[in-house]
N, C-alpha and C positions, 0 to 999 in steps of 0.2 A: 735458202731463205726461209725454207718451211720449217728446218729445223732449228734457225734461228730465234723464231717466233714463238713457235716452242719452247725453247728453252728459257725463254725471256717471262712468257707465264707462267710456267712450274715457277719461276725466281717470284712474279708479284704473289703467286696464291701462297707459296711459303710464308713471303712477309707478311699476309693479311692472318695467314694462321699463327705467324710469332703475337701480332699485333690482340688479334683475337685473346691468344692467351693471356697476353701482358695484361688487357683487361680485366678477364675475369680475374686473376691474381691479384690485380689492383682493388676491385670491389670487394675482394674477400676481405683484403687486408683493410679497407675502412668496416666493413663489418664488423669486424672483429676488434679495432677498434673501438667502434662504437657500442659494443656487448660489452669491451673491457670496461666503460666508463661508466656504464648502470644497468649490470644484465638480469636484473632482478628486482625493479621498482614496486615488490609487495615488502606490508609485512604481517605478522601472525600476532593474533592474539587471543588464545585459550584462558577460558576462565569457568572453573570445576564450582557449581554451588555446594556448599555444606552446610549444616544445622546450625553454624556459628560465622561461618565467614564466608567468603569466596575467594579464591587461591588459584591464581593467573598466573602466565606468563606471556611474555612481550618477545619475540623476535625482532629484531630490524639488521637492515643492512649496513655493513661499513662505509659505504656511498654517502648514501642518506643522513648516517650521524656524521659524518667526514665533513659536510657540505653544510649541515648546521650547526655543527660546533668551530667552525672555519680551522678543522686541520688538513695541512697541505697535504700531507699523504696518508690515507683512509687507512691503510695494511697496519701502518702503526696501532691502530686501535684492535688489530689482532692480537698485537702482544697481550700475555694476562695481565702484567703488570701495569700497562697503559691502561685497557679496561676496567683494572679494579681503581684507578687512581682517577678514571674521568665517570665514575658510577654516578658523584653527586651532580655530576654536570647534565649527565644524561640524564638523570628523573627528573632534572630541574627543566631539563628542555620536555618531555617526553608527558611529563605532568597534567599539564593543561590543555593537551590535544588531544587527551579523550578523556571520558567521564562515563562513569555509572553510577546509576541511580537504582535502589532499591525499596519500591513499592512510594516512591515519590523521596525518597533520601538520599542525598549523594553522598556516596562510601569517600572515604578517604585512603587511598593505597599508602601498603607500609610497603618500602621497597627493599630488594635485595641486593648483593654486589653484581655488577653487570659480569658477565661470564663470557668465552668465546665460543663461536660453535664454528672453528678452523674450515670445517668441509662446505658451509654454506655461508663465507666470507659474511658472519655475522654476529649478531652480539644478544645476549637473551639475560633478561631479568626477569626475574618470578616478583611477585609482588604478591600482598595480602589486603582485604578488604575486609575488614570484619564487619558484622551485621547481630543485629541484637536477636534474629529469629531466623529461621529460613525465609525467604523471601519470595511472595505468589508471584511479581512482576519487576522485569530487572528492565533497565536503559541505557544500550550502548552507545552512546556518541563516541567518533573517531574519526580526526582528520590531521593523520598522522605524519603526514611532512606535506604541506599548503606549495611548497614550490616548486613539486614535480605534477599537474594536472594529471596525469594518467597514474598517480599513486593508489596503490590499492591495500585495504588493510582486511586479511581473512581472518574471520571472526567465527571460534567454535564455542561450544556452550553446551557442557557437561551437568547434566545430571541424574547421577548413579550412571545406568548402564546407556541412557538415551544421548543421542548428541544433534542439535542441533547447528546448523551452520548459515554464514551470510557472505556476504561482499558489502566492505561499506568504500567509497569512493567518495568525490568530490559530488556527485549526483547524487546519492544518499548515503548521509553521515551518521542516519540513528537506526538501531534496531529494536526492538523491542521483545520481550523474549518472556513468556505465561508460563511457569512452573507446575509438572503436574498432580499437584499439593490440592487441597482443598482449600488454602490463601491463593493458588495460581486461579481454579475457578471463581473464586470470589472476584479474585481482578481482572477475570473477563466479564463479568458481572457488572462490576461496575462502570467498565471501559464502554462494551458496546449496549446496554439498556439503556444509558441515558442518548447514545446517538441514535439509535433506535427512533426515542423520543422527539428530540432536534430534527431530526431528516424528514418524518411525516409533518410536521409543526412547520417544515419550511419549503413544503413543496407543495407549491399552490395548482399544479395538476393533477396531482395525486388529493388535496383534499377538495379540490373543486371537484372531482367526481363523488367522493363521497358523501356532500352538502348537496348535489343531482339528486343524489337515490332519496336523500331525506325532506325532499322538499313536499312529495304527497302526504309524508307524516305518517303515522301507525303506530301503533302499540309498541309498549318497550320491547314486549319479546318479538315483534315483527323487526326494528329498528335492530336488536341486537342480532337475529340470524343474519342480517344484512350484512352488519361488520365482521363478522365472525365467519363469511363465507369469505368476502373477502381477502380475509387472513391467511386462511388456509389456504385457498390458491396462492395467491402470491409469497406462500411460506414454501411453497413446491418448486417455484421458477427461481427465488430467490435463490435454495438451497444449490439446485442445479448449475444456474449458472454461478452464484461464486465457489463451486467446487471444480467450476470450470469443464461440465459437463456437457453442457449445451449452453453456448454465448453467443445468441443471435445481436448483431448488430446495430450498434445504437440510431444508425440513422432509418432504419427499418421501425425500431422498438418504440423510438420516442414519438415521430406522427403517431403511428397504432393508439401511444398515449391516448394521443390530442383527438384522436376519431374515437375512441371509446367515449370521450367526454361530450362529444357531439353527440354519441346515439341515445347518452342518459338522457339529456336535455330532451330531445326528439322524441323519445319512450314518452317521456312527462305531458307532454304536448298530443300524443298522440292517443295517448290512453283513456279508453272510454269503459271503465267501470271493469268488472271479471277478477279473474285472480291476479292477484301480485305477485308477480315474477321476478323483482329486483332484485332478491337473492340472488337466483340463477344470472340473474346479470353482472351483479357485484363478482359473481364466483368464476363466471366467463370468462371477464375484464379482467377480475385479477391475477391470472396468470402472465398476461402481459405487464401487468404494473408490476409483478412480481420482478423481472428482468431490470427495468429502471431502477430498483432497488437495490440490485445485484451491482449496478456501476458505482454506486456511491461505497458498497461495504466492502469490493475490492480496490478501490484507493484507500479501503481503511489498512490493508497487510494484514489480512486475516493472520491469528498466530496456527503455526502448524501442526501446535501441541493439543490445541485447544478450538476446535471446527468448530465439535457439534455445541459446546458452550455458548460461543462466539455469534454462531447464529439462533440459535436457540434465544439470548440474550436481547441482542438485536430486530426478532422478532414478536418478542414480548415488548419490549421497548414500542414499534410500531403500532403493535393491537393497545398499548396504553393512551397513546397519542391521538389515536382514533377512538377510543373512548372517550377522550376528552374532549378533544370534534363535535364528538355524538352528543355528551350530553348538554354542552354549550348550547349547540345548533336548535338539537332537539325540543330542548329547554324555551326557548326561543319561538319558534314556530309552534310549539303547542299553543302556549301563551296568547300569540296572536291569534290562535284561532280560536281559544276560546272566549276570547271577545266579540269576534264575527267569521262568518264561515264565509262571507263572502272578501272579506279580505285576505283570509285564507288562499280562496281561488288565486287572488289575483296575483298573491306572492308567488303560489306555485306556475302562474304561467309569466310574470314577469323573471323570477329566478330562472325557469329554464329557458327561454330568450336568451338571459345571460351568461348561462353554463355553453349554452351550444356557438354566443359569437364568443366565448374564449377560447373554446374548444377549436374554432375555423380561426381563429389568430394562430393559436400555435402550433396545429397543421402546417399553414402554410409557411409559417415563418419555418419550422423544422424540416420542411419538404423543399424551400426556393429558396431558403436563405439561414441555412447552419451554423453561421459564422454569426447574425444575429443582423438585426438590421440597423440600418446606421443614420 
């Protein structure tokens, strides 16, 4: 009976190990499968600048043209003679899913016969862009076949001996790419000075501390070391963290904001004659203002060619901005005071009232309620 029993489970464990196998065999074979039907959903596209054009080429796969030129069997588009005879079909489809633009111009590609590349079941047309000069600031858009969501088109960007590279996908379709020309500086130039300008102009806790500092008034050279200390801290955290050296945490960074705006207020309030320290306050503070500045210039995609421009740009851009602040502000408050000194007072302890309950609004709403209140 014992050996019975025995033999009867040596019999199920073999079946569970045929059945085993038959499994994995079976999942390999839908794997395989399923690699056969799109084992490669990228495609490539290199584009080399020169002093007169720019001279790409496009990779794609037989899948992917198969499936939007509706031919039933993709291997056919292997043949040379099928490729060179569906060439106008393919730049007619392939055309309008991406674009470059140079220095705000969109190039017009001259296209080439589509070619086969046998070993990576693919099809490769060079094309030409011609361009009336070298070009400081190029624009890749590409979204090179819409009906596969996990498509990915890898984007290199030759010039002379330098190469830069991206991933554009379905989640970012542009790149942008600063040549390192003296038109590439200029188009960092242009690009980040004026957001520079825009970002302090629209950030009302960043210049409600700086309207804090100006409300006791002082001389222009007292008024300008103010801003100017300023700058320079927050030229230091800025550069740091968007070089991604030190990136302290926005829910940490932005209260700190909202409490530096409280203590101007308080200072103003508090201060009973002696030396003027708002410098050293402005320069304190603005190392943490500096950081908040950092979040807005790295969803700009800093270019990689071009750092120290970039922010150098966007730094001048901010000390513009706040000069303009100043001398509005400044402008302003002198004015009143010198019609009466006791109105004077009052604006400065009405104004910082109202620096320190902005500064406790956005405290707390960044500390209890991130998401913003509702």
């Amino acid at each position: 009976m014992r050996a019975e029993t025995a033999k009867n489970g040596a019999k199920t464990a073999k079946r569970a190990r045929i059945l085993r196998v038959c499994s994995v065999a079976g999942m390999c074979a839908l794997l395989a499968t399923a690699a056969s039907a799109h084992p490669v959903p990228f495609s490539y596209l290199d584009l080399r600048i020169g002093p007169d054009a720019i001279d790409g080429v496009l990779v794609v796969h037989m899948f992917d043209l198969a499936h939007d030129l509706n031919v039933a069997q993709a291997e056919q588009l292997l043949d040379p003679a099928t490729a060179a005879r569906e060439s106008a079909r393919i730049a007619q489809l392939l055309g309008p899913r991406f674009e470059v633009t140079a220095d705000g111009t969109v190039l017009t590609p001259r296209w080439s016969e589509a070619q086969v590349v046998a070993d990576r079941q693919s099809l490769r047309m060079a094309l030409r862009l011609p361009v009336a000069s070298r070009p400081g600031r190029l624009s890749v858009t590409a979204r090179m076949f819409p009906y596969d969501p996990q498509h990915q088109t890898f984007l290199n960007i030759y010039e002379g001996e330098a190469l830069t590279q991206a991933i554009l996908d379905g989640g970012r379709t542009t790149f942008e790419y600063f040549s390192g020309s003296r038109q590439g500086a200029l188009a960092v130039i242009r690009k980040f000075l004026p957001a520079g300008i825009h970002h302090i102009l629209i950030g009302p806790d960043h210049l409600l501390f700086l309207v804090g500092l100006l409300l006791l008034g002082g001389s222009l050279r007292q008024l300008a070391t103010i801003v100017t200390s300023f700058t320079v801290a927050h030229s230091v955290t800025l550069s740091l963290a968007a070089l991604n050296i030190v990136s302290p945490p926005a829910r940490l960074i932005e209260p700190a904001i909202a409490l530096s705006i409280i203590y101007v207020g308080a200072d103003n309030l508090l201060i009973k004659g002696g030396r003027d320290v708002r410098a050293w306050i402005a320069f304190a503070f603005g190392f943490i203002h500096g950081f908040g500045f950092a979040s807005v210039l790295r969803e700009m995609d800093l270019p990689s060619r071009a750092l120290g421009w970039s922010l150098f740009s966007f730094n001048v851009g901010v000390e513009i901005g706040q000069l303009l602040v100043v001398s509005v502000v400044a402008t302003a408050f002198a004015a009143l005071r010198s019609r009466s000194e006791s109105a004077g007072r009052q604006l400065a302890f009405a104004g910082s009232v109202v620096v320190m309950a902005a500064g406790a609004f956005w405290f707390i709403q960044r500390v209890f309620f991130p998401g913003g209140i509702s």
